[in-house]
VEXKOL-552083 format. One line per field, with one value per atom (N, C-alpha, C, O): residue number from 1; residue in three letters; chain; atom name; x, y, z. Coordinates in Angstrom, 1 decimal. Each point is the difference from the previous one (the first is absolute). Layout:
% residues N
resi = (NUM, ...);
resn = (ALA, ...);
chain = (A, ...);
name = (CA, ...);
u = (X, ...);
v = (Y, ...);
w = (Z, ...);
***
This chain:
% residues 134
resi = (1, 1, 1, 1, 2, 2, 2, 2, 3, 3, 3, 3, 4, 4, 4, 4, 5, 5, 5, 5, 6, 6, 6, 6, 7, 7, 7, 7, 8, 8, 8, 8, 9, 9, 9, 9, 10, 10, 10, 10, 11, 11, 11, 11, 12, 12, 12, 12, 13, 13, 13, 13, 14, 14, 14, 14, 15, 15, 15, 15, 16, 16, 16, 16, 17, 17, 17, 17, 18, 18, 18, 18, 19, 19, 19, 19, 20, 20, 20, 20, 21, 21, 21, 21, 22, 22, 22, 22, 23, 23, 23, 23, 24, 24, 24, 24, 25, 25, 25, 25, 26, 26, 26, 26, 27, 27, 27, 27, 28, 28, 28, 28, 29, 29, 29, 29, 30, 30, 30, 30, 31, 31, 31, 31, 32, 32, 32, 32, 33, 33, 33, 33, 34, 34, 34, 34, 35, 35, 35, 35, 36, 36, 36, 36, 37, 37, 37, 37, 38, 38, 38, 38, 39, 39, 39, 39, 40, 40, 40, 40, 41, 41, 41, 41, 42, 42, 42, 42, 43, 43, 43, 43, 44, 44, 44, 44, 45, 45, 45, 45, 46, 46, 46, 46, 47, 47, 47, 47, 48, 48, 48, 48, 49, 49, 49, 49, 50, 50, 50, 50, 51, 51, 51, 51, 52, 52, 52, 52, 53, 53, 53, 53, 54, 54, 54, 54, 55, 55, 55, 55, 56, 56, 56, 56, 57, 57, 57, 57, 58, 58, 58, 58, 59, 59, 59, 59, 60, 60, 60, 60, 61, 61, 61, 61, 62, 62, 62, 62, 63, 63, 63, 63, 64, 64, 64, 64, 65, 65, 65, 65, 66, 66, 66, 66, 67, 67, 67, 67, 68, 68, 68, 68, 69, 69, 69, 69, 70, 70, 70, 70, 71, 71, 71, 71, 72, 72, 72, 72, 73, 73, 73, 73, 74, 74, 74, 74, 75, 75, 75, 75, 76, 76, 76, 76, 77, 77, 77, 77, 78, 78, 78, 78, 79, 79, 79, 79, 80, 80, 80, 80, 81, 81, 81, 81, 82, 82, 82, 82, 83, 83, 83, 83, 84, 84, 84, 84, 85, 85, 85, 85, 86, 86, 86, 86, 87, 87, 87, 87, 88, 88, 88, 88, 89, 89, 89, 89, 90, 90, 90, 90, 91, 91, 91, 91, 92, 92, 92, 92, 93, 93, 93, 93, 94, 94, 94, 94, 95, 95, 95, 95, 96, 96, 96, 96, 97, 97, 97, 97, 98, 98, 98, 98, 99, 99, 99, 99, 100, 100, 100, 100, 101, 101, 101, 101, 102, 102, 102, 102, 103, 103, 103, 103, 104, 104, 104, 104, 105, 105, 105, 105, 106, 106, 106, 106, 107, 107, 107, 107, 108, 108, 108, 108, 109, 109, 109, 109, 110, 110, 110, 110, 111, 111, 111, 111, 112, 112, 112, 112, 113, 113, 113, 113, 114, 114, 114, 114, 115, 115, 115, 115, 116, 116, 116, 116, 117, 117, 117, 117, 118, 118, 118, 118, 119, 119, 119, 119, 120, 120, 120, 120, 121, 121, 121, 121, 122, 122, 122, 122, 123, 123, 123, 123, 124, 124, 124, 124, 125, 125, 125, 125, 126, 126, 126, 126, 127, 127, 127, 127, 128, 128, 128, 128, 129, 129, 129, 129, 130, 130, 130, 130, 131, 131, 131, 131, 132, 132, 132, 132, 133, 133, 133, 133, 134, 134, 134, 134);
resn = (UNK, UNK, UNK, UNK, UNK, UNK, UNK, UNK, UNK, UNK, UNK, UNK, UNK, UNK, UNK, UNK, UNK, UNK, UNK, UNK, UNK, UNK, UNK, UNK, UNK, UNK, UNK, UNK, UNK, UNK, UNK, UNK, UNK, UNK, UNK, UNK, UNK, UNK, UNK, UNK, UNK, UNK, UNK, UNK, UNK, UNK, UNK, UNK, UNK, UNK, UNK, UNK, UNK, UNK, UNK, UNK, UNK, UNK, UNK, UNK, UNK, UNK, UNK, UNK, UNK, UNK, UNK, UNK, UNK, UNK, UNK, UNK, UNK, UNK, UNK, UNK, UNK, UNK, UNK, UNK, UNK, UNK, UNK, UNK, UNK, UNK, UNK, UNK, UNK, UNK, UNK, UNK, UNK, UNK, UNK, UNK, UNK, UNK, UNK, UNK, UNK, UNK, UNK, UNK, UNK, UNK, UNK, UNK, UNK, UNK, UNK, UNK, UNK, UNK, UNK, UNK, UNK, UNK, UNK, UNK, UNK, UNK, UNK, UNK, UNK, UNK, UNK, UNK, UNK, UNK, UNK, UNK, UNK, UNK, UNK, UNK, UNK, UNK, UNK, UNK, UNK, UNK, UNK, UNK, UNK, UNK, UNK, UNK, UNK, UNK, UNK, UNK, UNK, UNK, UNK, UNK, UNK, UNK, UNK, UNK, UNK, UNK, UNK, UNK, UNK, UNK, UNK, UNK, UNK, UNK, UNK, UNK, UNK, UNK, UNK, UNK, UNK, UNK, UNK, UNK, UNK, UNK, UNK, UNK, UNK, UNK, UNK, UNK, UNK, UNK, UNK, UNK, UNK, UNK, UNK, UNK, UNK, UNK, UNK, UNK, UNK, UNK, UNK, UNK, UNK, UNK, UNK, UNK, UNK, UNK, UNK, UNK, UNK, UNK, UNK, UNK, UNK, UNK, UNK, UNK, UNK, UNK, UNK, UNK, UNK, UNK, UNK, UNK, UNK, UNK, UNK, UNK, UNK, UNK, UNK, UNK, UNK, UNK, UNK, UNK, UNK, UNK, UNK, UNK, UNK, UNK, UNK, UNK, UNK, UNK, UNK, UNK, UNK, UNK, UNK, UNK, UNK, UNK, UNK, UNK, UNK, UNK, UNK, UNK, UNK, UNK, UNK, UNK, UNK, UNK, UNK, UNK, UNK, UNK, UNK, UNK, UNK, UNK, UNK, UNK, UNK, UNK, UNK, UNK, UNK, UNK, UNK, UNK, UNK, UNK, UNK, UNK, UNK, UNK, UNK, UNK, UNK, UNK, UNK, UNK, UNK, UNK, UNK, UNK, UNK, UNK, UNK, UNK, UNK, UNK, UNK, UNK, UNK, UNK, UNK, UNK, UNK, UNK, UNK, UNK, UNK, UNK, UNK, UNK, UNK, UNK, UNK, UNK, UNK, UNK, UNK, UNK, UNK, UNK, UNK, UNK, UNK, UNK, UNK, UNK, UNK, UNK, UNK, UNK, UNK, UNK, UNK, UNK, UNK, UNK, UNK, UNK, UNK, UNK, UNK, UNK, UNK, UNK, UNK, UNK, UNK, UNK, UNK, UNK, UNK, UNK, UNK, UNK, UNK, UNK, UNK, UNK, UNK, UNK, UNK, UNK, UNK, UNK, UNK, UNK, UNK, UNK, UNK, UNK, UNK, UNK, UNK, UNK, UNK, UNK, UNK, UNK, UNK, UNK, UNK, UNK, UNK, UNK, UNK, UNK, UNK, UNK, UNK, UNK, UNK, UNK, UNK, UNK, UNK, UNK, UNK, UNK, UNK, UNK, UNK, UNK, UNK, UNK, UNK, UNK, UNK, UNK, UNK, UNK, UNK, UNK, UNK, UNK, UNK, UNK, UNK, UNK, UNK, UNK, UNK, UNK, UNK, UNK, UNK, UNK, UNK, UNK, UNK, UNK, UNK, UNK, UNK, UNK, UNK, UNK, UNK, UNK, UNK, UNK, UNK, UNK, UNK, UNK, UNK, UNK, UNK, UNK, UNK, UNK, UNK, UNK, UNK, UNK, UNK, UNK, UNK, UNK, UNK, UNK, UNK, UNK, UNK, UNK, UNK, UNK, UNK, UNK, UNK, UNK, UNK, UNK, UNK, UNK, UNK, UNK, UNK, UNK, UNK, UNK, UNK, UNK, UNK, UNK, UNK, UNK, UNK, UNK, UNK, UNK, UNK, UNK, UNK, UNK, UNK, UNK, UNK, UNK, UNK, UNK, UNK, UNK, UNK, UNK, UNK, UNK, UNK, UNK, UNK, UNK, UNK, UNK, UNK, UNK, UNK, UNK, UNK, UNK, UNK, UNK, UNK, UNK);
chain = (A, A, A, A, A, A, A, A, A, A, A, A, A, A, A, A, A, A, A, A, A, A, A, A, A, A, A, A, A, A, A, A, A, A, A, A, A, A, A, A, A, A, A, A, A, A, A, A, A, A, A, A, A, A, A, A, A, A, A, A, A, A, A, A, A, A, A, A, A, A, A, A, A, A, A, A, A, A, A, A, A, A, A, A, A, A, A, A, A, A, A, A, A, A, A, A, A, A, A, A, A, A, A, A, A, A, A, A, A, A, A, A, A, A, A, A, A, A, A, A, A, A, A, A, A, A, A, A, A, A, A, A, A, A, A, A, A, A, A, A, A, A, A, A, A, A, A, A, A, A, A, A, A, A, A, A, A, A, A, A, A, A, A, A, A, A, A, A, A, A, A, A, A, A, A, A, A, A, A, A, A, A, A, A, A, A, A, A, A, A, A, A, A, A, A, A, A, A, A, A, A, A, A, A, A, A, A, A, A, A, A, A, A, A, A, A, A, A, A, A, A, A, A, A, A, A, A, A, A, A, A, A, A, A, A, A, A, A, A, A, A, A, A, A, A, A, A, A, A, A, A, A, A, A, A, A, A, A, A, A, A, A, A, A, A, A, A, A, A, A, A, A, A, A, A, A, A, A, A, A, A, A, A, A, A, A, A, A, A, A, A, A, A, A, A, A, A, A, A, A, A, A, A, A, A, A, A, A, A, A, A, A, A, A, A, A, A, A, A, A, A, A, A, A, A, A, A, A, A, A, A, A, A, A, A, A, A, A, A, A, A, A, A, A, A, A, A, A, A, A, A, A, A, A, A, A, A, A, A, A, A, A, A, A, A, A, A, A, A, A, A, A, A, A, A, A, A, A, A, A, A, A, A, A, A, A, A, A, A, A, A, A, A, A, A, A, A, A, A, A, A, A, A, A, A, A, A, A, A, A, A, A, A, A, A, A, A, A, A, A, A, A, A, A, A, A, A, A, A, A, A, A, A, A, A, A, A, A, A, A, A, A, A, A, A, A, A, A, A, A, A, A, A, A, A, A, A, A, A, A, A, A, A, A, A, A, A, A, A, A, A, A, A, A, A, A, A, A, A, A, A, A, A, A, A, A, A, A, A, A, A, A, A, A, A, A, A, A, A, A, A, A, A, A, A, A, A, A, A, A, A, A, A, A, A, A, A, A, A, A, A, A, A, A, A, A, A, A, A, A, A, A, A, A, A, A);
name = (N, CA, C, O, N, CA, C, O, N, CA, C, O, N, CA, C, O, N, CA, C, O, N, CA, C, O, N, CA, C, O, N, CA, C, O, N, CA, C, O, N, CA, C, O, N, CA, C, O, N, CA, C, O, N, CA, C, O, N, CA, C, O, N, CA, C, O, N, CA, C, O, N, CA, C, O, N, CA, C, O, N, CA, C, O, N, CA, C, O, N, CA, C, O, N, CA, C, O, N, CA, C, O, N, CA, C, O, N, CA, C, O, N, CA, C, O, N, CA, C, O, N, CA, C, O, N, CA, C, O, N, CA, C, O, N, CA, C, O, N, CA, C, O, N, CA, C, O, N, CA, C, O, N, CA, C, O, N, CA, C, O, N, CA, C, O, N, CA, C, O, N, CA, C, O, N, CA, C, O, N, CA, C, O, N, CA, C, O, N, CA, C, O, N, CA, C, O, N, CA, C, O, N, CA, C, O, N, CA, C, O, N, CA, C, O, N, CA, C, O, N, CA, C, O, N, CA, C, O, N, CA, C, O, N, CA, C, O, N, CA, C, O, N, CA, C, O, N, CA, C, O, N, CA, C, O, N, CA, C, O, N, CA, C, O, N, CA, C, O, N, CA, C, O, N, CA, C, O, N, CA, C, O, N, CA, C, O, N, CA, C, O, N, CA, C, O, N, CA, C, O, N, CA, C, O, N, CA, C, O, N, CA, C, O, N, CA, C, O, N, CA, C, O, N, CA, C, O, N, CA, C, O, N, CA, C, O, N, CA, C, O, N, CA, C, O, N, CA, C, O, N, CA, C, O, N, CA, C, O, N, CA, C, O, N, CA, C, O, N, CA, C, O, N, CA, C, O, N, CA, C, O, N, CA, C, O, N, CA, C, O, N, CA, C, O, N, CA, C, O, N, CA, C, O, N, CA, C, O, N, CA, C, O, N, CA, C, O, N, CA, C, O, N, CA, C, O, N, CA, C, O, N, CA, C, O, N, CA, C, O, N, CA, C, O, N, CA, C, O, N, CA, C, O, N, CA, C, O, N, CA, C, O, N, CA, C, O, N, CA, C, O, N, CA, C, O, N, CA, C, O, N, CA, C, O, N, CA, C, O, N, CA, C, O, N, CA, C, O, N, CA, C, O, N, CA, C, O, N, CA, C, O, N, CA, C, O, N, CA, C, O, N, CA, C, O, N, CA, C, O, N, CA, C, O, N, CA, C, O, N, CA, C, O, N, CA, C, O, N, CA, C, O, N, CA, C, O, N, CA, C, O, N, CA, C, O, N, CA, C, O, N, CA, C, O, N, CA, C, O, N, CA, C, O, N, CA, C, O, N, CA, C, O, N, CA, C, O, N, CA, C, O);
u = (49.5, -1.4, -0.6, 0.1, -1.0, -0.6, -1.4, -0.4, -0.2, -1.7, -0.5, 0.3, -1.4, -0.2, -1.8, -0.8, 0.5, -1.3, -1.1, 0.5, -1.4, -1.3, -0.2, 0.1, -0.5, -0.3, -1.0, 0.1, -0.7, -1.2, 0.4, -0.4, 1.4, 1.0, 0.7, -0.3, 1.4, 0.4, -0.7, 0.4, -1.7, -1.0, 0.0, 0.6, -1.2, 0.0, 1.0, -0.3, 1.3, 1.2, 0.3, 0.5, -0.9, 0.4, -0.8, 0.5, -2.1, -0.9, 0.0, -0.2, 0.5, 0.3, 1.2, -0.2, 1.7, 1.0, 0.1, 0.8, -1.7, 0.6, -1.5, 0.0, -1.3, -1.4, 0.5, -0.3, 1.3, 0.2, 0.7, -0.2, 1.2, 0.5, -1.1, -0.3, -0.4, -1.5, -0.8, -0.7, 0.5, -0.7, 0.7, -0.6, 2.1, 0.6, 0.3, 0.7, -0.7, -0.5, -1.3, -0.2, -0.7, -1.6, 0.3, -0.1, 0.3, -0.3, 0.4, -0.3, 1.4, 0.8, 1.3, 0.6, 0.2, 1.0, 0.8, -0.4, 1.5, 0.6, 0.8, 0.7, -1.1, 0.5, -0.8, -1.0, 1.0, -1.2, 0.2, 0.7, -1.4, -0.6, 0.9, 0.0, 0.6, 0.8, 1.1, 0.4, 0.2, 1.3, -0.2, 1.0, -1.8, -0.7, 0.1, 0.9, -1.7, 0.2, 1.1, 0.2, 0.9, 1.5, 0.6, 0.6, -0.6, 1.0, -0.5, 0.6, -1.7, -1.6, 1.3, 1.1, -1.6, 0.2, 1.5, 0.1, 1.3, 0.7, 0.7, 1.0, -1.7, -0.1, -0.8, 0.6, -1.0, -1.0, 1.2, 0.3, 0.1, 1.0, 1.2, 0.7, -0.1, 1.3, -0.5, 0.7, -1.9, -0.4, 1.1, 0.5, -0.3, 1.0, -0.7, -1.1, 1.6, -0.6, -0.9, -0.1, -0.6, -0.9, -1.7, -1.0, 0.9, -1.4, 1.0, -0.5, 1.6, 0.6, 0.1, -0.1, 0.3, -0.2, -1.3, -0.3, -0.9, -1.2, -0.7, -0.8, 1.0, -0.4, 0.8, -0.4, 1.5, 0.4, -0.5, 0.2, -1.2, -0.8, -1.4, -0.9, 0.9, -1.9, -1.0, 0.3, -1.5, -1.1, -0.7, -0.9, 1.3, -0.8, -1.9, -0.6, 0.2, -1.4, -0.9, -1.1, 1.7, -0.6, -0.8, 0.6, -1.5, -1.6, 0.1, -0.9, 1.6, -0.2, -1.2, -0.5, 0.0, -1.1, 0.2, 1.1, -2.1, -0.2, 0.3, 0.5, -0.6, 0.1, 0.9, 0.5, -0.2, 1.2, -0.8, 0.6, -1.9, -1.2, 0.0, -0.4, 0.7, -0.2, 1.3, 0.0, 1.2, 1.0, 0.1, 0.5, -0.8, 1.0, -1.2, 0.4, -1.6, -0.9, 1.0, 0.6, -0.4, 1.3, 1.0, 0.1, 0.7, 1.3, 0.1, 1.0, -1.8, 0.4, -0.1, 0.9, -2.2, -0.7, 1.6, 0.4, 0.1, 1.0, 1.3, 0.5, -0.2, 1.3, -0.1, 1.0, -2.0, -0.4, 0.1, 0.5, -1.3, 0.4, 1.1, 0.1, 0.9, 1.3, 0.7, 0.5, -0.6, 0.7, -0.3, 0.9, -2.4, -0.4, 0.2, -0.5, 0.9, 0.3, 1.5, 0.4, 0.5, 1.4, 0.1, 0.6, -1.4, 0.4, -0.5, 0.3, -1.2, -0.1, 1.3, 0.6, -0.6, 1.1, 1.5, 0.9, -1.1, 1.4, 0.8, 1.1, -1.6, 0.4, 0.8, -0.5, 1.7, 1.6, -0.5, 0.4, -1.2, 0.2, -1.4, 0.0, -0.8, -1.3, 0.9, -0.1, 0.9, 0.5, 1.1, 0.2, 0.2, 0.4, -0.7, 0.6, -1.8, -1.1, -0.5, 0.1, -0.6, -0.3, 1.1, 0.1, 0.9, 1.3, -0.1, -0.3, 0.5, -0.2, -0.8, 0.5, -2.1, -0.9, 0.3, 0.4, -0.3, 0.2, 0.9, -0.1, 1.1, 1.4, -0.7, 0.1, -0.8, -0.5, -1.6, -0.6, 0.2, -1.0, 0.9, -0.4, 1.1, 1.0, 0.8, 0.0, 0.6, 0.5, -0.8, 0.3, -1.3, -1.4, -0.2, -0.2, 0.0, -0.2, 1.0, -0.2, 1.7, 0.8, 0.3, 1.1, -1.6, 0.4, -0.1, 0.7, -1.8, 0.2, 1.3, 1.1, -1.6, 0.5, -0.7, -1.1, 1.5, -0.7, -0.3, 0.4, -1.4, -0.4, -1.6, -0.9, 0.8, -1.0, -1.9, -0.5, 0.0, -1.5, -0.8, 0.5, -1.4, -1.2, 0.1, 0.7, -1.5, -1.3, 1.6, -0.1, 1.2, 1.6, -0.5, -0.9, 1.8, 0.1, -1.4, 0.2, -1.0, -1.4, -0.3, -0.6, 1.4, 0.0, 0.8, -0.4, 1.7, 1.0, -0.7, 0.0, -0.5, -0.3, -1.3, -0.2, -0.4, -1.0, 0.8, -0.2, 1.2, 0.9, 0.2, -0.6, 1.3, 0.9, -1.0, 0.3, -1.3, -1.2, -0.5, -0.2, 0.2, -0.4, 1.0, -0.4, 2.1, 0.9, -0.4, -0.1, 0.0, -0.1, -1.1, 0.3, -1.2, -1.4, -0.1, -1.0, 2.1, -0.4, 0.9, 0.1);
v = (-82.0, -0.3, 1.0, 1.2, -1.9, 0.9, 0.1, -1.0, 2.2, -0.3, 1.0, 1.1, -1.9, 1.1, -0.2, -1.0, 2.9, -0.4, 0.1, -0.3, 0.6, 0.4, 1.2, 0.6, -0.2, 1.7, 0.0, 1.0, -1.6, 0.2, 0.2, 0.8, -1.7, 0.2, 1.2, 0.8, -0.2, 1.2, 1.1, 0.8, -0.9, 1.1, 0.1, 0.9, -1.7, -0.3, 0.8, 0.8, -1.2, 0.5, 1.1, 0.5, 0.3, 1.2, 0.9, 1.0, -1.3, 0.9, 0.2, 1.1, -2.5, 0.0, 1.2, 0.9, -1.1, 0.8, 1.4, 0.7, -0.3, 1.3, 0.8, 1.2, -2.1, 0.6, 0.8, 1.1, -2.3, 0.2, 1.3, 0.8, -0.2, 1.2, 0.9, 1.0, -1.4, 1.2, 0.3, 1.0, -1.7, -0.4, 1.4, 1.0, -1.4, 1.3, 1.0, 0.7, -0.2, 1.2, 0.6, 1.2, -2.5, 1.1, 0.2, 1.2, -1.6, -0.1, 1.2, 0.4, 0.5, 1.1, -0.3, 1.1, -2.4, 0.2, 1.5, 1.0, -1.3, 1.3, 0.4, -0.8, 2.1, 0.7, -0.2, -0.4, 0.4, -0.1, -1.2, -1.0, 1.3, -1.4, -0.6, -1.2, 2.1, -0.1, -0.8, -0.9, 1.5, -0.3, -1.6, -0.8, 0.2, -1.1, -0.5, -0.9, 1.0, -1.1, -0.3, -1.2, 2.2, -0.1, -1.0, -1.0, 1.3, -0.5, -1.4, -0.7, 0.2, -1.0, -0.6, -0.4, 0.5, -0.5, -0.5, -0.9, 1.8, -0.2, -1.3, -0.6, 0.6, -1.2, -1.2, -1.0, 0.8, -0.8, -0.7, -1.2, 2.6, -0.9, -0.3, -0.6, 1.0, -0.7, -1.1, -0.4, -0.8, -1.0, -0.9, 0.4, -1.4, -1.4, -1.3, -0.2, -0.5, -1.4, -0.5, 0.7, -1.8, 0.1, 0.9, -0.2, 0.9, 1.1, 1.2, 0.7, -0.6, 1.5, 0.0, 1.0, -2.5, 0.4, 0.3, 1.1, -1.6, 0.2, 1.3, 0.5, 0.2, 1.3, 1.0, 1.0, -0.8, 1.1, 0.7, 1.1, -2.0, 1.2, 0.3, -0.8, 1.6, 0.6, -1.0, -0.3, 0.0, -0.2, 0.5, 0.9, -1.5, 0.8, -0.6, -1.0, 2.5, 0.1, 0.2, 0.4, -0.5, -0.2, 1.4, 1.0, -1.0, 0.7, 0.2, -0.7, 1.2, 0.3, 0.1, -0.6, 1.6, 1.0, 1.4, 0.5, 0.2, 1.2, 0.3, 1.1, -1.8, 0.1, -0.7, -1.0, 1.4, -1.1, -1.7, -1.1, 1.6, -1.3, -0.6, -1.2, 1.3, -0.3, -1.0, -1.2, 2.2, -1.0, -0.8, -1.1, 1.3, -1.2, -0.7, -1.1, 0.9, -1.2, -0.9, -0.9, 1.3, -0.6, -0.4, -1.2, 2.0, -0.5, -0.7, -0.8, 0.9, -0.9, -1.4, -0.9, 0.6, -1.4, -0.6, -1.0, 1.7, -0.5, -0.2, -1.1, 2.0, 0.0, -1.5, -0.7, 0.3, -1.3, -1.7, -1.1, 2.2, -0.8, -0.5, -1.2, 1.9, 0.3, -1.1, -1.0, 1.2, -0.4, -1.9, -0.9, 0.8, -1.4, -0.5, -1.2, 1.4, -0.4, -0.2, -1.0, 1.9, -0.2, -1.2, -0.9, 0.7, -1.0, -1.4, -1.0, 1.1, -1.3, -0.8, -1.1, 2.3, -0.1, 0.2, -0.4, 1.4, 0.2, 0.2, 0.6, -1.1, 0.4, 0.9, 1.1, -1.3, 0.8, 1.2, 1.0, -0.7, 1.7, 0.7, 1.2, -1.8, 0.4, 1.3, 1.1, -1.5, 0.9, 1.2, 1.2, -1.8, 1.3, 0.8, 1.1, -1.1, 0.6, 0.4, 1.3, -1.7, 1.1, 0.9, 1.2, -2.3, 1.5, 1.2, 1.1, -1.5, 1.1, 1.2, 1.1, -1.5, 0.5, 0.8, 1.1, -1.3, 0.6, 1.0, 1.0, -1.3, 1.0, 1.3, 1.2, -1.7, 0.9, 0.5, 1.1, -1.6, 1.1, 1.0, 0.8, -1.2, 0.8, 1.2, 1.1, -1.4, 1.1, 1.1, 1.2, -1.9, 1.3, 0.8, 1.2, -2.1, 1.1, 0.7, 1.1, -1.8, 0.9, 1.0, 0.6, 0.0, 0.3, 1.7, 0.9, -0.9, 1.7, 0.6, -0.5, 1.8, 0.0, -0.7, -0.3, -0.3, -0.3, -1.5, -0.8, 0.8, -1.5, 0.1, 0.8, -1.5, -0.6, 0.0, -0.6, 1.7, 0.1, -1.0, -1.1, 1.1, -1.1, -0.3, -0.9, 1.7, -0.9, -1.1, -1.2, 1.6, -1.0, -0.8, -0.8, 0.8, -1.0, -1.3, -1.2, 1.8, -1.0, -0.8, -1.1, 2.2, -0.6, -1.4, -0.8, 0.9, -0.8, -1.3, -1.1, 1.3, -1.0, -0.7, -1.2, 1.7, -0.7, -0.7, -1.2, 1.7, -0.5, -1.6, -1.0, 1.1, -0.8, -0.7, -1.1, 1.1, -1.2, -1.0, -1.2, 2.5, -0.8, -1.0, -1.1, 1.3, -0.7, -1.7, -1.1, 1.6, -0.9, -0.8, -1.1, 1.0, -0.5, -0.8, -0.7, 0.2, -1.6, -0.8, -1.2);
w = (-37.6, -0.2, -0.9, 0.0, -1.0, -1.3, 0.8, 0.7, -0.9, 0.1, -0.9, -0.1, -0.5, -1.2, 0.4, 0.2, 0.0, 0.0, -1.0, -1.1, 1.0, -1.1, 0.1, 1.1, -2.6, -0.1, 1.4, 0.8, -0.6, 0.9, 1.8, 0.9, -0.9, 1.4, -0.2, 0.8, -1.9, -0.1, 0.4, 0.8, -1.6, 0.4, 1.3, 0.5, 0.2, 1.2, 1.0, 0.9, -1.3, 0.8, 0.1, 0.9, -2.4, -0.6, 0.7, 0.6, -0.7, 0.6, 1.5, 0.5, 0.0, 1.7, 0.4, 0.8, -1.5, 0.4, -0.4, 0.6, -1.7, -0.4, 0.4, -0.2, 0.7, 0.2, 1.5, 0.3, 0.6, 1.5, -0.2, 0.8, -1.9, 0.1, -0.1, 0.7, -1.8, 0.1, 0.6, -0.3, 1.2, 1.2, 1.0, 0.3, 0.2, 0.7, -0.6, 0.8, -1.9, -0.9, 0.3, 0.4, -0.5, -0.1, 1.4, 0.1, 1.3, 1.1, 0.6, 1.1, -2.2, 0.3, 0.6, 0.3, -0.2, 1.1, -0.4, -0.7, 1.6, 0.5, -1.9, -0.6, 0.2, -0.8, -1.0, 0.5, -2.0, -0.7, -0.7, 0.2, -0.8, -0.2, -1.5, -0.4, -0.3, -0.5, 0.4, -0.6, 1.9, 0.5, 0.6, -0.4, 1.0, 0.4, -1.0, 0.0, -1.2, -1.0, -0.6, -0.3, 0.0, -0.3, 1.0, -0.4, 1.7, 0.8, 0.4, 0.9, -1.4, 0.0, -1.2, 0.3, -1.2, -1.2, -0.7, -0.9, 1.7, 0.0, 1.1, -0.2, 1.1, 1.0, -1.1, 0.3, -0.9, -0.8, -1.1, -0.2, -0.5, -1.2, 0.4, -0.8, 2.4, 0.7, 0.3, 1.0, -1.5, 0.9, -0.8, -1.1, 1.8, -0.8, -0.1, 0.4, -0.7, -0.4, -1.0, -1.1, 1.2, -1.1, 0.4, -0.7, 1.8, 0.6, -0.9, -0.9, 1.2, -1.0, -1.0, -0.7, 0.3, -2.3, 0.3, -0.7, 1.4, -0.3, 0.3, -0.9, 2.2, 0.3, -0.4, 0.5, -1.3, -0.6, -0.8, -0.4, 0.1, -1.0, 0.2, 0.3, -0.4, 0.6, -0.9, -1.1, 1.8, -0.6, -1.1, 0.1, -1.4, -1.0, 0.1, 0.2, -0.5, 0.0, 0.9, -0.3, 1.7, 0.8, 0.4, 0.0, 0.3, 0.5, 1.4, 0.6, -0.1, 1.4, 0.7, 0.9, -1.6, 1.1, 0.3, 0.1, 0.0, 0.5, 1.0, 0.0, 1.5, 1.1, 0.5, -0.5, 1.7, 0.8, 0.4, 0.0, 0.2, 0.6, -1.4, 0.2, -1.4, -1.2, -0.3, -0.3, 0.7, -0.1, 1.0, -0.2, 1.0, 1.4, -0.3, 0.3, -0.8, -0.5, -0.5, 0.5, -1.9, -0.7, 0.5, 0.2, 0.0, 0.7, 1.4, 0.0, 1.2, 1.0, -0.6, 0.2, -1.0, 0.2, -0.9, 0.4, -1.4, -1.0, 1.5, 0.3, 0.2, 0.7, 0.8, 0.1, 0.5, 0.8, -1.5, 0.0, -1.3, -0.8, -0.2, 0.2, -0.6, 0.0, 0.7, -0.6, 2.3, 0.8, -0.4, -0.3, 0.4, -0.3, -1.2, 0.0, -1.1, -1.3, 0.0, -0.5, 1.0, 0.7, 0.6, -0.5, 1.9, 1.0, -0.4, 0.6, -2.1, -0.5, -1.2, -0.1, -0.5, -1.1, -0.4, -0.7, 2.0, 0.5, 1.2, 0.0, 0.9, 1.6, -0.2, -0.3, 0.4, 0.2, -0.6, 0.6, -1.7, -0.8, 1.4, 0.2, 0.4, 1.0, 0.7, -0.4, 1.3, 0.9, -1.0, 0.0, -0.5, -1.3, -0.2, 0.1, -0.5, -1.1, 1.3, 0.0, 1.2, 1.3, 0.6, 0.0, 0.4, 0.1, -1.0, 0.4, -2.1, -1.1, 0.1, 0.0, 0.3, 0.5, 0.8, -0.4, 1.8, 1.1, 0.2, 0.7, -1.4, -0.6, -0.7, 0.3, -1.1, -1.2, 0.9, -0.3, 1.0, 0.5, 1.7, 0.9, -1.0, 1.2, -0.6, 0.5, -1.7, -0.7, -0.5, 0.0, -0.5, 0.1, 0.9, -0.2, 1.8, 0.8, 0.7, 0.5, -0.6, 0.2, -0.8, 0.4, -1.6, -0.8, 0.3, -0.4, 1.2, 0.4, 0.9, 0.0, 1.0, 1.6, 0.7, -0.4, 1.9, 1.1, -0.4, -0.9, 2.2, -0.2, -0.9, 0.3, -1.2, -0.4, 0.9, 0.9, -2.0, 0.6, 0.8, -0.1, 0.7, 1.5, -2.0, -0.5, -0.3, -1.6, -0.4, -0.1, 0.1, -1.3, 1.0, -0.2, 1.9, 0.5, 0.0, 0.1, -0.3, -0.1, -1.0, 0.0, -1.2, -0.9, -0.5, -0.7, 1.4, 0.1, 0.8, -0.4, 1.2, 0.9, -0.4, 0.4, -0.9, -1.5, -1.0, -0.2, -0.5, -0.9, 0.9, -0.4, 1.4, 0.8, 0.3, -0.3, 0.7, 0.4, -1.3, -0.1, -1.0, -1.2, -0.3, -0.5, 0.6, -0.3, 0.8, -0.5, 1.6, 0.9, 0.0, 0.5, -0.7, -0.1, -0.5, 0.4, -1.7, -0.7, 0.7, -0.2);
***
């Protein structure tokens, strides 16, 4: 099965998967925030299928924000995008592209010692509601 999307769906996808790592970066998970984005991001370009040609590569241009309330503006409403632009055009890649996700915001917070801060885990479970929501 081919599915080819639009720069505009790519975006889409790009900002949702690699905003969700920045999202548990700014939130602090466990170790810095450096380490989170590496082991974030390397979960991101292990993705397969046709969501992994697409999220392998970071979002050019993109304007985050100053704040964490700045980004998760951005990024939840896209991650719900995400899921619902998937489940129209592509069923079968939906649950990929949330597994992907979820892999890659888990590796972030495992990425220190111990278990993951009350602010990651909340953060995670924001992630995970937004996946879920469309």
């Amino acid at each position: 099965m081919s599915v080819t999307f639009s720069d505009q769906d790519q975006l889409t996808l790009r900002l949702a998967a690699w905003g969700a790592v920045s999202l548990m970066s700014a939130a602090g998970a466990a170790g810095s925030a450096h380490k989170v984005a590496t082991h974030g991001s390397l979960a991101l370009t292990s993705a397969t299928g046709p969501v992994g040609h697409v999220i392998t590569k970071a979002p050019k241009g993109v304007k985050y924000g100053k704040t964490v309330a700045e980004l998760a503006d951005q990024v939840l409403p896209a991650l719900t995008a995400a899921m619902a632009l998937l489940k129209e055009q592509a069923p079968a890649e939906a649950d990929n592209f949330r597994t992907t996700v979820l892999v890659a915001i888990e590796a972030g917070a495992q990425s220190g010692k111990g278990e993951p801060s009350p602010t990651v885990a909340d953060m995670a479970r924001k992630i995970t509601e937004a996946l879920d929501a469309a």
